[in-house]
C-alpha positions as CSV (number, residue, x, y, z in Angstrom):
1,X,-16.2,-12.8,32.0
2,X,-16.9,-10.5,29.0
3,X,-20.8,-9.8,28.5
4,X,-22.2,-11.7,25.8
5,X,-24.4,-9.7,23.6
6,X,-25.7,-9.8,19.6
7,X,-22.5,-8.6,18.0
8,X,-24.3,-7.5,14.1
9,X,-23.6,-4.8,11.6
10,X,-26.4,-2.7,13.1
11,X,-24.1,-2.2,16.3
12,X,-21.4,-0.3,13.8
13,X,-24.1,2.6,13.8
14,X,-24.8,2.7,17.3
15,X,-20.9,2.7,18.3
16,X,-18.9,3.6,15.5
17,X,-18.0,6.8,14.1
18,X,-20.1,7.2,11.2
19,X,-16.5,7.8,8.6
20,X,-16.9,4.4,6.9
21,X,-20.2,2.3,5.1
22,X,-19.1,-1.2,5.7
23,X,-20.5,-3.8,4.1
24,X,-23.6,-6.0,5.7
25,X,-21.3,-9.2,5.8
26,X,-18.8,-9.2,8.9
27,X,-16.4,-11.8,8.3
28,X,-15.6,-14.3,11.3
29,X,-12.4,-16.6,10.1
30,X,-9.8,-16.7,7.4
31,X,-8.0,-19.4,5.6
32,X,-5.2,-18.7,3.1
33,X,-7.4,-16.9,0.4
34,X,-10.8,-17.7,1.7
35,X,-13.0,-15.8,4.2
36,X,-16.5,-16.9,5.9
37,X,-18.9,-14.9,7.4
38,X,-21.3,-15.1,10.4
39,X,-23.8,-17.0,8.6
40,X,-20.4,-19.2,7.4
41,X,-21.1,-18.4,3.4
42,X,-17.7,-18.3,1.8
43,X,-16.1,-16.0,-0.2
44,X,-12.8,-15.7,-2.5
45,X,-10.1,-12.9,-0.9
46,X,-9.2,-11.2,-3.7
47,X,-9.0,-7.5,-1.8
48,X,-6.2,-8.9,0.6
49,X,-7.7,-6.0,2.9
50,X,-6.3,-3.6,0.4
51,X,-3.2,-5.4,-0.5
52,X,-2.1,-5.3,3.0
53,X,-2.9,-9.1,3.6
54,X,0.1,-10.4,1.5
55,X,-0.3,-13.8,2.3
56,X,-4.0,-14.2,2.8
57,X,-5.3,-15.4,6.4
58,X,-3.6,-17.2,9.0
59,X,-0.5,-18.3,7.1
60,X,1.1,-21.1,9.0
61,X,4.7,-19.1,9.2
62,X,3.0,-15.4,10.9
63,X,0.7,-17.7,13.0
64,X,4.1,-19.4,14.4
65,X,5.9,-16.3,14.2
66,X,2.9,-14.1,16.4
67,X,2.7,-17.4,19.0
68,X,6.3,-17.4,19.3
69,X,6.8,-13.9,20.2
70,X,3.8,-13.1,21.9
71,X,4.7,-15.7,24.1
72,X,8.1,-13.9,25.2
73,X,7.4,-10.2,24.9
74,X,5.3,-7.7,23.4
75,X,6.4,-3.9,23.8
76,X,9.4,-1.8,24.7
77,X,9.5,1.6,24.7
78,X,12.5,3.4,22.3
79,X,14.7,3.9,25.4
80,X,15.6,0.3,24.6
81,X,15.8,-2.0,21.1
82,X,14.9,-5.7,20.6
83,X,15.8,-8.5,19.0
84,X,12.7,-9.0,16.0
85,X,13.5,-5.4,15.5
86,X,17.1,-5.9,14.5
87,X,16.5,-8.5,12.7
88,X,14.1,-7.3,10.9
89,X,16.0,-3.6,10.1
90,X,19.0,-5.8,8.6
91,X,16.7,-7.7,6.1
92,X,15.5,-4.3,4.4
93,X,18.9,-3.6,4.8
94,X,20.8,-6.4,2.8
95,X,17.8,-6.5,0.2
96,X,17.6,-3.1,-0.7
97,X,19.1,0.4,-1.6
98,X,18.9,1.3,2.0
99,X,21.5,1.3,4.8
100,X,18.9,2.8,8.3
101,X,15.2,2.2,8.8
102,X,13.0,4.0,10.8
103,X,10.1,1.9,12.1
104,X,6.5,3.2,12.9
105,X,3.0,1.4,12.7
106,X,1.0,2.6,8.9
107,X,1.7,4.1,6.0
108,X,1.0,7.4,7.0
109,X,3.3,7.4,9.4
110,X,6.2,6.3,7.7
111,X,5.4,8.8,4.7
112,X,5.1,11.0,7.5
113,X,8.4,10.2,8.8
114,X,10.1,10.7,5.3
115,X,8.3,14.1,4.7
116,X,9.3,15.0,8.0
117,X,13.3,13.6,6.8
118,X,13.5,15.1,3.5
119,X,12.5,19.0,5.2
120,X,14.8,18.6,8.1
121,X,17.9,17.4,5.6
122,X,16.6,20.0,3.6
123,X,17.2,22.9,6.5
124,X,20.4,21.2,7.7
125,X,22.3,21.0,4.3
126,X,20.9,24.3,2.0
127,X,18.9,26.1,4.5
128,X,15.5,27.5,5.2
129,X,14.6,28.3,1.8
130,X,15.0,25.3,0.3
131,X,11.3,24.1,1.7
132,X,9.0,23.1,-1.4
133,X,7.3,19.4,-1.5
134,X,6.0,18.0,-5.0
135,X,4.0,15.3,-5.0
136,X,1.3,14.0,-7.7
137,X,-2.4,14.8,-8.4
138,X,-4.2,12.2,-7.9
139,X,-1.7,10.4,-5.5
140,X,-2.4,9.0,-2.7
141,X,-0.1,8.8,0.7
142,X,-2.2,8.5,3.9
143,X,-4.2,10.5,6.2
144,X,-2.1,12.5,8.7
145,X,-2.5,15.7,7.7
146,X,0.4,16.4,6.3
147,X,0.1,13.3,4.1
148,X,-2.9,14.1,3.0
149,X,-1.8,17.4,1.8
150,X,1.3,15.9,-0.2
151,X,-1.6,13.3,-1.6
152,X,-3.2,14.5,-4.6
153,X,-6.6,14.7,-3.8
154,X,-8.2,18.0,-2.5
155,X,-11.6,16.7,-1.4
156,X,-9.3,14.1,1.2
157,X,-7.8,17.4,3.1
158,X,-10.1,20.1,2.3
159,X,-12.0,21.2,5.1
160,X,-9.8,20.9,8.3
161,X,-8.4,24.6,8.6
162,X,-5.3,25.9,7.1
163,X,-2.9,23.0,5.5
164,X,0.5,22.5,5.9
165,X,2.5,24.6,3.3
166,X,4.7,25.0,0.4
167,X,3.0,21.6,-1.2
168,X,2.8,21.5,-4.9
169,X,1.3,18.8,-7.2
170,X,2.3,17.7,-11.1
171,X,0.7,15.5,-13.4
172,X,1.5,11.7,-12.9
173,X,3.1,10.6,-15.8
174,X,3.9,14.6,-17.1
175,X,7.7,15.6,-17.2
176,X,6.9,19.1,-18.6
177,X,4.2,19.7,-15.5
178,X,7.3,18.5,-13.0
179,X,9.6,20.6,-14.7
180,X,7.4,23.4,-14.1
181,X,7.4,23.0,-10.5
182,X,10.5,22.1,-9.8
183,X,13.7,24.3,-8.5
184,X,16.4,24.4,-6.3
185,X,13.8,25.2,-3.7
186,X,12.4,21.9,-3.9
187,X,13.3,19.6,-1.1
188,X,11.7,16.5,-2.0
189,X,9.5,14.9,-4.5
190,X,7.3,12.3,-3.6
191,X,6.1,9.6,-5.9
192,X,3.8,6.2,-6.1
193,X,6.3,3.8,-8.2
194,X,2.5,2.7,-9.4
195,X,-0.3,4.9,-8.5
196,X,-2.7,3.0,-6.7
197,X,-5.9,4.9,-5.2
198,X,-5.2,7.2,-8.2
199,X,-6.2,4.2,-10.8
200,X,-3.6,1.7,-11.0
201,X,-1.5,3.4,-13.1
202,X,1.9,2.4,-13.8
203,X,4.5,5.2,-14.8
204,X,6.3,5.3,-18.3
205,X,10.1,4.3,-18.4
206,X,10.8,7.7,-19.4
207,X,8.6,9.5,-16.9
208,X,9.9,8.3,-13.8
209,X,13.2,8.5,-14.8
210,X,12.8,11.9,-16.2
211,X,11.6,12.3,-11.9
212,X,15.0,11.1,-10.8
213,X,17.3,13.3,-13.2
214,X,15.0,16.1,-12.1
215,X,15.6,15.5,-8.4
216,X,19.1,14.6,-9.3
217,X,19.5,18.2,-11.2
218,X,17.9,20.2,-8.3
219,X,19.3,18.1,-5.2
220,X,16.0,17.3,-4.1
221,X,15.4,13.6,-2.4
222,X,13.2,11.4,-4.4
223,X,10.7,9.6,-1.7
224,X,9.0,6.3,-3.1
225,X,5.7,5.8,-1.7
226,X,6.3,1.8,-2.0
227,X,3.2,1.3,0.8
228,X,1.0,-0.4,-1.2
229,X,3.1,-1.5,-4.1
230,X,6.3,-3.5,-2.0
231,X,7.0,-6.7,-0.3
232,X,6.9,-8.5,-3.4
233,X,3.1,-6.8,-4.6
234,X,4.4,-6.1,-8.0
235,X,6.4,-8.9,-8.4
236,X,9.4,-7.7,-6.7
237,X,10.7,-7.2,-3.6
238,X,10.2,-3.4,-3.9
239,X,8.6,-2.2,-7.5
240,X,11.4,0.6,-7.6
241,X,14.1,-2.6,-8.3
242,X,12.5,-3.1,-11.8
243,X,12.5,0.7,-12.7
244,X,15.8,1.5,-13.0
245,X,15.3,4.3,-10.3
246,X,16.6,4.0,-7.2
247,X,14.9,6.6,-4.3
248,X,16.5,8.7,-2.0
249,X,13.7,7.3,0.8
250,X,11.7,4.9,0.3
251,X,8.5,4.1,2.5
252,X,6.6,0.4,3.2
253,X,3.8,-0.7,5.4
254,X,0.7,-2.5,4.2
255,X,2.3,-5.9,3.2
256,X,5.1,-5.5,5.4
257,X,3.1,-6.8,8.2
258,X,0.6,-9.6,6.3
259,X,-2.1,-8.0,8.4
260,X,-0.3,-6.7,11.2
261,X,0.5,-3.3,11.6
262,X,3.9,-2.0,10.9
263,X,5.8,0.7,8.7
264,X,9.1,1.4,7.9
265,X,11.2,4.1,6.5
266,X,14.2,3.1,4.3
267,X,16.8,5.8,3.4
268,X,21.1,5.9,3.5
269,X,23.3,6.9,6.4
270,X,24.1,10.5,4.8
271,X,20.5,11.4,4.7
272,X,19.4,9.5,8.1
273,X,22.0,11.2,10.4
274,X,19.6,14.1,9.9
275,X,16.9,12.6,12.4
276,X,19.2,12.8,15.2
277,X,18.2,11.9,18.7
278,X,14.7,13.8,19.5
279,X,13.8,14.9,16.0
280,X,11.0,11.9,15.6
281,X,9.7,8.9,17.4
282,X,7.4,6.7,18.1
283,X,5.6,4.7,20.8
284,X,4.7,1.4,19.2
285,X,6.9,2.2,16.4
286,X,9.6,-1.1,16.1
287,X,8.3,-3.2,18.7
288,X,9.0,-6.9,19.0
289,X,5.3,-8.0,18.1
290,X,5.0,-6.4,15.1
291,X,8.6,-6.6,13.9
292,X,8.4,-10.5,14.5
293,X,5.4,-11.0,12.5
294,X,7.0,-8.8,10.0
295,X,10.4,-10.7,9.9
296,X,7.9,-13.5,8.7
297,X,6.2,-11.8,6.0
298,X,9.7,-10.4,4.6
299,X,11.4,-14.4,4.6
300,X,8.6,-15.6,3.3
301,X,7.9,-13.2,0.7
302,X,11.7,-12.4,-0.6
303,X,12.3,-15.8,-2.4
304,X,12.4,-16.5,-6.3
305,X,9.7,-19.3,-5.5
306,X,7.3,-16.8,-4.1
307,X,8.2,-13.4,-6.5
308,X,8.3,-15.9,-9.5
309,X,4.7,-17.0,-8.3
310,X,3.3,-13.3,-8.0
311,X,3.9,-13.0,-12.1
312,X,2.7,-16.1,-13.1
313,X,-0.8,-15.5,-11.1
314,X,-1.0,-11.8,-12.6
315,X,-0.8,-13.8,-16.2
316,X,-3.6,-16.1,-15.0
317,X,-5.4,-12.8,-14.0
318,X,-5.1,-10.5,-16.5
319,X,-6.0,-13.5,-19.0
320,X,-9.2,-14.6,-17.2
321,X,-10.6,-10.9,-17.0
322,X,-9.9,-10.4,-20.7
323,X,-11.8,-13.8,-21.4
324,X,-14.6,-12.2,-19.1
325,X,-14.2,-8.8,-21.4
326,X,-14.5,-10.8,-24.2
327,X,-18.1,-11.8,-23.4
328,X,-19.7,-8.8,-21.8
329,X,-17.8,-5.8,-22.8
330,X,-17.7,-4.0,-19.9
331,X,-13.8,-2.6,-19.9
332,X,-11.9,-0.5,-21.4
333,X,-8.4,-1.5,-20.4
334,X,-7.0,-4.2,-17.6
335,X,-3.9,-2.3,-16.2
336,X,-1.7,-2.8,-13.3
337,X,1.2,-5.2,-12.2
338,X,2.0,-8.1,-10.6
339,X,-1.0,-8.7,-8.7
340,X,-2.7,-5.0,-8.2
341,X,-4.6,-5.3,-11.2
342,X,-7.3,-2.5,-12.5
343,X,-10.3,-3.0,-14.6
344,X,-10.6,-0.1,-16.1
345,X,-14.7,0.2,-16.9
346,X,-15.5,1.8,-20.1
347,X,-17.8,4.5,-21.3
348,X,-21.2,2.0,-21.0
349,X,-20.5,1.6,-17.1
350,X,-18.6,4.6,-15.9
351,X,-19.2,5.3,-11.7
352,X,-21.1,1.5,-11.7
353,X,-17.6,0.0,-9.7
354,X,-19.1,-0.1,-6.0
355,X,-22.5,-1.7,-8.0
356,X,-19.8,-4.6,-9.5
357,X,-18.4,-5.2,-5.9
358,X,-21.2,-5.3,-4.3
359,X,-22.8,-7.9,-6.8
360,X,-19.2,-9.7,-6.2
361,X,-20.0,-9.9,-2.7
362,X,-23.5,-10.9,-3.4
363,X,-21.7,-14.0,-5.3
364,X,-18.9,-14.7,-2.9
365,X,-16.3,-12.5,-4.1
366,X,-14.1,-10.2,-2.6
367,X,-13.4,-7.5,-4.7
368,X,-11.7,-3.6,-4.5
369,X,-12.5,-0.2,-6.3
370,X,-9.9,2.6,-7.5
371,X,-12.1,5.3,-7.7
372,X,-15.8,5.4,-9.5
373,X,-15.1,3.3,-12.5
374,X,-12.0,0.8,-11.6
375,X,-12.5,-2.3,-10.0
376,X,-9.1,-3.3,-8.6
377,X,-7.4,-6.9,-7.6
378,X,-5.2,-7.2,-4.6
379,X,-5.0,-10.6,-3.9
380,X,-2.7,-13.0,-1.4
381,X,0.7,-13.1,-3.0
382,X,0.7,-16.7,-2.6
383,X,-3.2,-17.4,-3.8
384,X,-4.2,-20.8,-5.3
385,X,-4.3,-21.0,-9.1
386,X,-7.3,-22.6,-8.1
387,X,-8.7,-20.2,-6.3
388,X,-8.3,-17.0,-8.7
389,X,-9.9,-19.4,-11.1
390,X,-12.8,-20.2,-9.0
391,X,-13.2,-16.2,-7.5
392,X,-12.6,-15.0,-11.7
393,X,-15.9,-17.5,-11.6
394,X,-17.8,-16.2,-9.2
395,X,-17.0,-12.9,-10.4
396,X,-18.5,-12.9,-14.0
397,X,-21.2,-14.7,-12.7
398,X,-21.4,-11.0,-10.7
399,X,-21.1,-8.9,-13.9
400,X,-23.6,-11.4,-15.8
401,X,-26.1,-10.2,-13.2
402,X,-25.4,-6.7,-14.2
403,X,-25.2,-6.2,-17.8
């Protein structure tokens, strides 16, 4: 028997390590786009646990899926494959660019996995020189340490010891500051298809292609961050399909998994033979729990139905917070894409976003941030009309309260 004692928020500070502030509410049970909390009040999901919950809580088809498998077996280490596994690989396979995957567990580790790639095909094919990493200021691509060096945001590595080198960072949405950078030292360049912790900001037709004739130019391998913005988030399978720009490497967790955790690296055969046997691994990486649950997600998600859905509901979004704009004034832009949506605060209300989710909470709303002054939507894929309706609600009633 497990000992039963009071399990309440004040327990995080006597057991946890003190990195994160959560919230006072601790949510108990999910249903589709609708959380409740120990005290049962309800609230409207539309943070999707940072767009990782891709088709809200306790979807009937990952329920089935986790039951299934978890009722036949749960782990294998590398030294053999499995079934969900193989399965799963040849889905990304016949729906994308890619011909090999490379499963791990996060984002981090798959981004990890292609940094890792792009420097060892980098020593293979041109040799030790050709070393350099670009990435963008302001990006955003986990918390390893060497993925938080390629991320664009000092204050996230600073203060660790000496950081991995030969890392360089351009301007998101500057050419002339990548062509700067750029050589035939460069090995890879690593890019959000959408920046995401960096503000929901979506790149210019001519930017990112201007990335891939750069890379193209200076044979360096163009890595797509697609962690938070694929399986279907932007309203496509993966957000590079409606750019025109197809990566060298592309990585994916988050949504991959609904809410369980998973990663995978997609790249071709030419570049993949480069991680031969040895070279990289992981323990949990691939195995059949995660990949079944994942297999799920990934038929669930990659139908017209579903991907048709996901731009229809960023319409009914972007049109609801521009009615709420109209009203109170309060932003500056809406921004974003299928359904990660920023509301960009203006001048009036700049650093006030964690005070506008908190009073979403306060009114039964789950709600994001993207820095000081952007409060961002990441919402089930498959949300209710009804229910962005009823949280777009609840959430003026939140900035009414404010303003």
């Amino acid at each position: 028997m497990s000992e039963h004692f009071s399990v309440e928020r004040g327990l995080f500070d006597d057991v946890m390590v003190p990195n994160y502030a959560p919230s006072a509410v601790i949510p108990v049970r999910g249903q589709g786009s609708r959380v409740w909390d120990q005290q049962d009040k309800e609230y409207i999901d539309f943070a999707g646990g940072i767009a990782v919950s891709a088709l809200g809580h306790c979807h009937p088809a990952l329920v089935g899926a986790l039951k299934e498998q978890g009722e036949k077996i749960w782990h294998l280490s590398n030294v053999q494959t499995n079934e969900p596994a193989l399965r799963l690989a040849k889905k990304l396979v016949d729906s994308t660019f890619a011909e090999k995957v490379y499963f791990c567990n996060s984002g981090a580790e798959s981004n990890e996995a292609a940094l890792k790639l792009a420097r060892r095909w980098a020593l293979d094919v041109h040799g030790a020189d050709k070393s350099q990493i670009i990435a963008f200021k302001q990006g955003f691509h986990g918390r390893t340490f060497f993925t938080v060096t390629v991320g664009g945001q000092a204050a996230y590595s600073d203060g660790f010891g000496p950081k991995p080198g030969d890392i360089d960072h351009a301007e998101y949405n500057n050419l002339d500051s990548l062509k700067a950078l750029i050589s035939d030292r460069t090995c890879a360049v690593m890019i959000e298809p959408l920046q995401g912790e960096g503000g929901i900001v979506s790149p210019t037709d001519e930017f990112i292609k201007g990335v891939r004739a750069l890379c193209d130019q200076h044979n360096a391998l163009l890595i797509f961050d697609e962690v938070q913005t694929g399986v279907g988030r932007l309203g496509e399978l993966y957000a590079y399909m409606d750019l025109g720009v197809t990566p060298d490497i592309l990585t994916s967790a988050k949504g991959l998994g609904g809410g369980f955790p998973i990663g995978a690296m997609l790249t071709t055969t030419e570049i993949a033979k480069h991680l031969k046997i040895g070279t990289h691994g992981s323990t949990y990486g691939g195995n059949p729990l995660a990949c079944a649950v994942s297999e799920a997600v990934l038929d669930t998600v990659n139908t017209t139905e579903v991907l048709a859905g996901i731009k229809a509901k960023a319409k009914i979004y972007v049109a609801g917070l521009n009615a709420i704009n109209a009203k109170y004034n309060i932003f500056s832009e809406i921004r974003g894409k299928g359904l990660l949506i920023g509301a960009v605060l203006n001048e009036n209300y700049q650093g006030k976003a964690k005070a506008f989710l908190n009073a979403a909470m306060d009114e039964g709303v789950m709600v994001l941030v993207a820095g000081a002054s952007i409060i961002r939507f990441a919402p089930s894929l498959v949300i209710p009309d009804e229910d962005i309706t009823l949280g777009l609600a609840r959430f003026e009633k939140a900035i009414a309260s404010l303003v």
